[in-house]
Steps between C-alpha positions, in 0.01 A plus 500: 500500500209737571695639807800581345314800327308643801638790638728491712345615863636798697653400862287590746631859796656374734403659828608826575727540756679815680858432373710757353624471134837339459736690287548213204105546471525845507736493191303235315204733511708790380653262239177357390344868485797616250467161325122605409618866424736357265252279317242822453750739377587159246168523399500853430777501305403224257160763437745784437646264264265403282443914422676653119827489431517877509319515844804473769478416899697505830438263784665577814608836442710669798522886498610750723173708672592773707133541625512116597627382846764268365602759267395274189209350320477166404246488260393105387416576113481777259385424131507796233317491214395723212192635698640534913698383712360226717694500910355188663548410870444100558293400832471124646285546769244273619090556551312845470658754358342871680603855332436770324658799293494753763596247779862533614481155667320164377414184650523106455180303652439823679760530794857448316576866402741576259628808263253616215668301174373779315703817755808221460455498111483855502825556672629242255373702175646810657863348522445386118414881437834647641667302253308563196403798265168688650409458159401144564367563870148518362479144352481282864306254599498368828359146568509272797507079428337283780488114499173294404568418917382804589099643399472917484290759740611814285378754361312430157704774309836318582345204259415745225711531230448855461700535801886551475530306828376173470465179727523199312541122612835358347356264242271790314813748507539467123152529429524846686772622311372419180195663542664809672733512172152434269337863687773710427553362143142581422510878691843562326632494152828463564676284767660683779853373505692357170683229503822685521358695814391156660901378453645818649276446806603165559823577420492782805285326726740210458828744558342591838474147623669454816635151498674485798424202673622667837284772445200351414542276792482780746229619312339191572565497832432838602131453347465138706589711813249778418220217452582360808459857683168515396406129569606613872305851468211285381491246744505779804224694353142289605388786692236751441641793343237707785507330830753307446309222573622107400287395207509147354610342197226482326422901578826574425432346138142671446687822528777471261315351238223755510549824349338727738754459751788615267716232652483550872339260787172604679318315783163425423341823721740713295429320156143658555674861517638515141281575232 
């Protein structure tokens, strides 16, 4: 009886061998991946829920971008309340988290490179602003939810909640909010939108969703291709930016993840060179 309760043991790796991927494991992967994306933006969404009546949100919101390479933005949740509006891009990576405010590129355990949340966010608030009044352009805040999976390397100001770009980890997103919306109701008298403002934003930003399901599969598709451009770019580029030379792995890693480089590859007689 004792047994039935112990956890269940993990099967042990089976030896590594050379063979390529099959395609059905390929798309079990993918499908597992979009299975977990599904459950986090679930999550998310029963947070937004539990906000005030008079507070509304967006999840999945598809707009057109000109500045974007697809020619849209689709932006995973918005939330507008009395005191900002709150644009937050979802993330379900795995392991260390590397970035910063002023880097263009950030990393996952230190090798895995992939676009600043924060620049993507940005071009996702900008969209929002070419549908809305400027009047309103003012009240943003951009903020970036992570997974408990993952554990951050970022700069300390992106914690703060002075900061109107925060990085939070998906389970304290309301807390964030709510004391984002406590500041600004102590520095201001008077809310910044009404309630009759917040329902003619949602009413708009909800007017501009594209719902197209052929268009947001292209959309789709056209990003996957993109990632899968740099995946190849990334793979190529283990040389020293220099000599050229080959460098390891584990080099390769030491230089992304350290700030001094700025996100290029030195040998180790080069690393010596930058200051």
């Amino acid at each position: 009886m004792f047994s039935f309760f112990k956890k269940k043991q993990e099967p042990k790796e089976a030896p590594k061998t050379p063979a390529t991927k099959t395609a059905s494991s390929t798309k079990s992967n993918e499908e597992w991946a979009n299975r977990k994306g599904e459950l986090g933006e679930y999550k998310i969404n029963i947070q937004l829920d539990q906000f005030p009546r008079n507070y509304k949100h967006l999840s999945d919101l598809m707009i057109e971008n000109v500045k974007s390479s697809t020619g849209y933005s689709q932006i995973d949740h918005i939330i507008i309340t009395p005191y900002g509006l709150f644009v937050i891009e979802t993330k379900n990576y795995q392991g260390m988290i590397y970035g910063g405010k002023d880097r263009k590129t950030w990393l996952v355990n230190g090798k895995f490179k992939m676009m600043s949340p924060l620049v993507q966010n940005y071009g996702h608030i900008h969209a929002v602003k070419k549908i809305i009044d400027s009047i309103y352009h003012d009240y943003f805040i951009s903020m970036v939810s992570f997974t408990k999976r993952c554990t951050f390397k970022i700069d300390e100001e992106l914690r703060k909640i002075s900061s109107n770009e925060l990085v939070v980890y998906d389970i304290e997103l309301t807390e964030f909010i709510n004391r984002k919306i406590a500041i600004h109701k102590l520095q201001n008298k008077e809310p910044f939108l009404s309630d009759l403002e917040i329902d003619s934003l949602y009413q708009k930003l909800t007017e501009a969703n594209i719902s197209d399901p052929t268009i947001r599969k292209q959309h789709v598709e056209n990003i996957k291709m993109a990632k899968d451009e740099n995946v190849k770019k990334d793979s190529e580029s283990s040389n020293c930016i220099i000599c050229q030379k080959p460098v390891s792995d584990k080099v390769k890693s030491f230089c992304l993840s350290n700030k001094k480089f700025n996100g290029e590859i030195y040998c180790y007689e080069h690393q010596r060179d930058i200051k």
